[in-house]
C-alpha positions as CSV (number, residue, x, y, z in Angstrom):
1,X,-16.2,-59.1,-23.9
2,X,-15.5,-55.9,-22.1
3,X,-12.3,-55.6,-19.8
4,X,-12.8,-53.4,-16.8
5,X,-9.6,-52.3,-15.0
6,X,-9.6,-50.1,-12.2
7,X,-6.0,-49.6,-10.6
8,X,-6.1,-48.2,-7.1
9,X,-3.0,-47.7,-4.9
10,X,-3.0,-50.9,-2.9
11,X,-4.7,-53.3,-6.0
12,X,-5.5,-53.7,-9.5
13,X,-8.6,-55.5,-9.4
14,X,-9.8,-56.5,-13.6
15,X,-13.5,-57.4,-14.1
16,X,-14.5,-59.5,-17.3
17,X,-18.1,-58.5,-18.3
18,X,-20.5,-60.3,-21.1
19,X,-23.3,-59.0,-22.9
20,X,-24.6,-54.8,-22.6
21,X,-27.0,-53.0,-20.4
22,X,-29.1,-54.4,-18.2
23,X,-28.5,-57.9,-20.0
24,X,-24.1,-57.3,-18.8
25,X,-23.1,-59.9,-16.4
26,X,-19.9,-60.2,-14.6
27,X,-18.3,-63.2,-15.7
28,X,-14.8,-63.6,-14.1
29,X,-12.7,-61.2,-11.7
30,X,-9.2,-61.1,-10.6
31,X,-7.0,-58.6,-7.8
32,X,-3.5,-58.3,-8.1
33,X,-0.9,-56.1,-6.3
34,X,-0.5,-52.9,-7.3
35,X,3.3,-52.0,-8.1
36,X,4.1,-48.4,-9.3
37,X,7.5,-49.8,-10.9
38,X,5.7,-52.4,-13.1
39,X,6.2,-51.4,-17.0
40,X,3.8,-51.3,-20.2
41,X,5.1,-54.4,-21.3
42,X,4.9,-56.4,-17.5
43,X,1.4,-55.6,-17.1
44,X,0.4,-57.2,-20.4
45,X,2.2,-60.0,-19.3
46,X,0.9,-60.1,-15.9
47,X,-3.1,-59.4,-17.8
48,X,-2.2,-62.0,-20.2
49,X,-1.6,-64.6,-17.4
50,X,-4.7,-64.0,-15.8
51,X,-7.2,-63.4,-18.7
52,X,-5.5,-66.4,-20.6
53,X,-8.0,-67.9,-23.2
54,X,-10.3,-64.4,-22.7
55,X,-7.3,-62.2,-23.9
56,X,-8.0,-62.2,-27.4
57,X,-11.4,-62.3,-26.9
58,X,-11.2,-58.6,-25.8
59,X,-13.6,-56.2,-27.7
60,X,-13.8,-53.5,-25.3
61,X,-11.5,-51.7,-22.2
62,X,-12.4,-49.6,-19.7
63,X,-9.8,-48.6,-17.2
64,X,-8.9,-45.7,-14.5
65,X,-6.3,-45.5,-12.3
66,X,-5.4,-43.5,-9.1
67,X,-1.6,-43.7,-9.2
68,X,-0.3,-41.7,-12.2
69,X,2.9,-43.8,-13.1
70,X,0.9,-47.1,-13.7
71,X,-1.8,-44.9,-15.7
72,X,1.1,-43.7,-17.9
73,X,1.9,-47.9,-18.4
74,X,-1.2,-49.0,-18.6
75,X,-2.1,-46.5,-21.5
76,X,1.2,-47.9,-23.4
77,X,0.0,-51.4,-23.1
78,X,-3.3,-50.7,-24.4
79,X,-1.8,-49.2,-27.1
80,X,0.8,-51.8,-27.7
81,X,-1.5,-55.0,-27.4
82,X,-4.8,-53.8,-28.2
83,X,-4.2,-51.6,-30.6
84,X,-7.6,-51.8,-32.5
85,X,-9.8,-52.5,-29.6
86,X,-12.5,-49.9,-28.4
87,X,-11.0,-48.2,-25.1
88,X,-12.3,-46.0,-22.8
89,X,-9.9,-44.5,-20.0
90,X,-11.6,-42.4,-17.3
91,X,-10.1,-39.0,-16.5
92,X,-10.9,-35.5,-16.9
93,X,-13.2,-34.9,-19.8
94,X,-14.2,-37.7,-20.1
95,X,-17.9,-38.4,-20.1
96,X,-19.2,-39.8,-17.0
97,X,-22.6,-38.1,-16.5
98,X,-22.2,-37.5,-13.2
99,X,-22.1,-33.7,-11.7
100,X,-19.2,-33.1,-9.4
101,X,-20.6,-30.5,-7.2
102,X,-17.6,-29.7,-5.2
103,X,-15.1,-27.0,-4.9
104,X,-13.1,-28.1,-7.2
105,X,-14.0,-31.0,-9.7
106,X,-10.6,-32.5,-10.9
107,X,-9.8,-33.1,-7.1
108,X,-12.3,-35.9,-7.4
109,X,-10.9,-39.4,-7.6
110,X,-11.9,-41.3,-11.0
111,X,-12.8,-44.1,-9.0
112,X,-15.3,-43.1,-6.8
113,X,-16.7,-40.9,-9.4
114,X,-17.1,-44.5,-10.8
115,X,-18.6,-45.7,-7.5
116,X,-21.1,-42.6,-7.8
117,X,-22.4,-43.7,-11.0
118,X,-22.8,-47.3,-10.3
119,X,-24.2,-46.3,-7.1
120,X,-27.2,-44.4,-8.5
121,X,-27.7,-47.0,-11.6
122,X,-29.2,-49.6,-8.4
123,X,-30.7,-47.4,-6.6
124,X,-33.3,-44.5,-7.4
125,X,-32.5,-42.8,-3.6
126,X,-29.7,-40.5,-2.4
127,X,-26.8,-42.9,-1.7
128,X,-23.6,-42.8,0.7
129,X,-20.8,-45.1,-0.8
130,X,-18.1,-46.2,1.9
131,X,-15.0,-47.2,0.1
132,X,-13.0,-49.4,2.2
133,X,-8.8,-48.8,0.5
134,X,-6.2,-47.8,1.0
135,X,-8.1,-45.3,2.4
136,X,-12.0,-45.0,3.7
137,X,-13.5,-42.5,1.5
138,X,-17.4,-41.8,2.0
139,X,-19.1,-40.2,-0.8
140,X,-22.7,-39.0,-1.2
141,X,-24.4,-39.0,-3.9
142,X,-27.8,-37.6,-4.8
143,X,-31.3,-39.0,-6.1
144,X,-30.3,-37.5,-9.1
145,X,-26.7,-39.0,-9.5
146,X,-24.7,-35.9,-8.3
147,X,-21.4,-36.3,-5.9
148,X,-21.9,-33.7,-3.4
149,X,-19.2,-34.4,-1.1
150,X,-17.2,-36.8,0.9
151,X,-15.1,-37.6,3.9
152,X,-12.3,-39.0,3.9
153,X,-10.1,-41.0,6.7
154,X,-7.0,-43.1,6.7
155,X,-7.6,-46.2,6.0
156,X,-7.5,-50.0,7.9
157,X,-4.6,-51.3,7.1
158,X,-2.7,-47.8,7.0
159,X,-3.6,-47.2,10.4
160,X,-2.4,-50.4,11.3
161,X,0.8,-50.1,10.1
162,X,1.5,-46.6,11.4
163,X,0.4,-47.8,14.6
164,X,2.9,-50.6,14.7
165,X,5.6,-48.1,13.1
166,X,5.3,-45.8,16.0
167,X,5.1,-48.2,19.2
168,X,7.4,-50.1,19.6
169,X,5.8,-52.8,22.0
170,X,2.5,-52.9,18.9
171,X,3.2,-55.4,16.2
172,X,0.8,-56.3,13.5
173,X,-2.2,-58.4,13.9
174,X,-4.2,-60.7,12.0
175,X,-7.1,-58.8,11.0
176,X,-10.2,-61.0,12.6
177,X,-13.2,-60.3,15.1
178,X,-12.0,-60.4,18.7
179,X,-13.7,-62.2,21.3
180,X,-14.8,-59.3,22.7
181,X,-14.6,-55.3,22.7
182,X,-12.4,-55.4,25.9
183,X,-9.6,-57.5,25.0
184,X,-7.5,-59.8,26.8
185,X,-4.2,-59.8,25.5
186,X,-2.0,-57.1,22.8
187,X,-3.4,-58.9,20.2
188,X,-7.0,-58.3,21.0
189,X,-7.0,-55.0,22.1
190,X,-5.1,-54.3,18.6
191,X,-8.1,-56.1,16.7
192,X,-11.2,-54.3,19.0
193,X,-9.8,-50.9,18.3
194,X,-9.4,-51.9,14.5
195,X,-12.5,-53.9,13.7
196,X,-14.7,-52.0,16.1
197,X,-13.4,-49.1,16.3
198,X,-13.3,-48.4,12.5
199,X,-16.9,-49.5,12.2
200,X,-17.9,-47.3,15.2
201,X,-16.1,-43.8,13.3
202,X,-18.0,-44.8,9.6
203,X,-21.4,-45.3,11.5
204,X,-20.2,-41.8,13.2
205,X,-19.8,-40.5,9.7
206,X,-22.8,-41.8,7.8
207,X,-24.8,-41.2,10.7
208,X,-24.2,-37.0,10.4
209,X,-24.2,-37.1,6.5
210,X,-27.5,-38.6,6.6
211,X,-28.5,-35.9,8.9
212,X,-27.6,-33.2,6.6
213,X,-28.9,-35.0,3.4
214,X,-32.3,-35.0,5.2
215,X,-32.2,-31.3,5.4
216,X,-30.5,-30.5,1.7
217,X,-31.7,-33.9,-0.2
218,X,-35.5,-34.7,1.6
219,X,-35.7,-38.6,0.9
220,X,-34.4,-42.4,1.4
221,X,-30.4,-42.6,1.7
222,X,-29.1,-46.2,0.6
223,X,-26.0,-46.5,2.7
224,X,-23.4,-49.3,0.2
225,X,-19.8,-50.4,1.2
226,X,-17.5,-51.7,-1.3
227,X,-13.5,-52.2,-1.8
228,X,-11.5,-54.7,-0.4
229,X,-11.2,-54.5,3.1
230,X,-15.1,-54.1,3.3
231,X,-15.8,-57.7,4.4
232,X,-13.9,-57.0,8.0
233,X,-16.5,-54.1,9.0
234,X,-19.7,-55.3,7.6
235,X,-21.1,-57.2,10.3
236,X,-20.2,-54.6,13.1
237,X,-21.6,-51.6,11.2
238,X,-25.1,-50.7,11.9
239,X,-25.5,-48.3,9.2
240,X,-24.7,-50.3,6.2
241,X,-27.3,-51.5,4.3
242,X,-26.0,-53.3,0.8
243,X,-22.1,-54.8,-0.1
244,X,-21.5,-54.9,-3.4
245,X,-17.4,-55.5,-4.0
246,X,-18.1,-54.7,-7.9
247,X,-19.6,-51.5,-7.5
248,X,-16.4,-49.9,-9.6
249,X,-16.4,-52.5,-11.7
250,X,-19.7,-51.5,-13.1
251,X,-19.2,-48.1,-12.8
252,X,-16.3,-48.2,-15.3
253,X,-18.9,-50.8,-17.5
254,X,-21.5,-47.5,-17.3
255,X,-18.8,-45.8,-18.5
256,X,-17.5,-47.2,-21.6
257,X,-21.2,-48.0,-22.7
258,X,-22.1,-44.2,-22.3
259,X,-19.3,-43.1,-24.0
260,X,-20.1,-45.6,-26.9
261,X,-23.3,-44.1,-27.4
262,X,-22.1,-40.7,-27.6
């Protein structure tokens, strides 16, 4: 069975996958919180209590990780408790087959390089990924799998928080659908500008991007959300067209199986 990890800097989210290729299914997933403290030895413990009777079943890892101290941990683990298992961590140089056409490649996060490549193993069209984290990164990728670009914007639950930081008659809200765009109360108003307000700026966003990909990339553009805080915007945007929550998951599945090939 192979162990997909991808570590961002709010969660760690671990997908359990059965089976190669197109024949690979997602068996089991879990999301814990990210903590940048957390050593080699209490992730294995915190893995092992999740993965329980799959632990030792593990015969393959694929892993990336956004926050530097945890990918330092999470190396040490792998090579402290599964020593002897195939393992495939995604960084620089490592082989991806995606092109990174931008200014300057390394600044490209490993997980949405991931999202890039599971994106353009579903579909056969140009593709905009929206990314709902810690931030809300957009990427666009092409009919032929390359990142082109992105854009980039702070995301839900940051903005919340700074806002109720920085006023000190906001507090935070309970992140749910409002009765209606003009709210009644604090509370509402606090959840129309969140809920529809961030759905408003990403169909904003994807609306422009598919205007220049039209121009540069003739052709369909398959607009996918993933990441965790998708679920809140879906049903207020108008421009996306496909959720899938595992999308990194099976990028860093592409991964590992492209790298064992090579």
């Amino acid at each position: 069975m192979l162990l997909t990890i991808d570590v961002g800097n709010t969660n760690i989210v671990l997908g359990l996958f059965e089976g190669q290729g197109d024949d690979a299914k997602l068996v089991r997933d879990w999301r814990m919180r990210t903590d940048a403290r957390m050593t080699a030895d209490e992730l294995a413990m915190t893995f092992r209590g999740l993965l329980h009777t799959y632990f030792d079943r593990i015969s393959g890892v694929s892993a990336l990780s956004t926050v530097p101290a945890v990918l330092r941990e999470l190396k040490g683990m792998l090579a402290r408790y599964w020593p002897d298992v195939p393992r495939v961590i995604v960084e620089p140089g490592v082989r991806t087959g995606v092109s990174i056409l931008i200014d300057n490649p390394r600044e490209m996060g490993t997980d949405r390089v991931a999202n890039a490549l599971a994106a353009h193993s579903l579909y056969d069209t140009n593709c905009v990924v929206v990314d709902f984290g810690t931030s809300t990164n957009i990427d666009v990728v092409s009919a032929r799998g390359e990142l082109l670009g992105a854009a980039l914007a702070p995301g839900i639950e940051i903005s919340l928080d700074a806002l109720a930081a920085r006023a000190a008659q906001l507090v935070k809200v309970q992140l749910v659908r409002p009765r209606s765009a003009i709210g009644k109360n604090t509370v509402e108003a606090l959840q129309s500008g969140i809920i529809f307000g961030f759905a408003g700026q990403v169909d904003g966003l994807v609306r422009r991007i598919v205007e220049e990909l039209e121009v540069s990339h003739p052709g369909p553009t398959t607009v996918i959300a993933t990441g965790g805080l998708a679920p809140l915007v879906l049903s207020e945007s108008q421009t996306i067209q496909h959720h899938h929550p595992e999308l990194t998951l099976l990028g860093l599945r592409l991964v590992f199986e492209r790298n064992q090939r090579s």
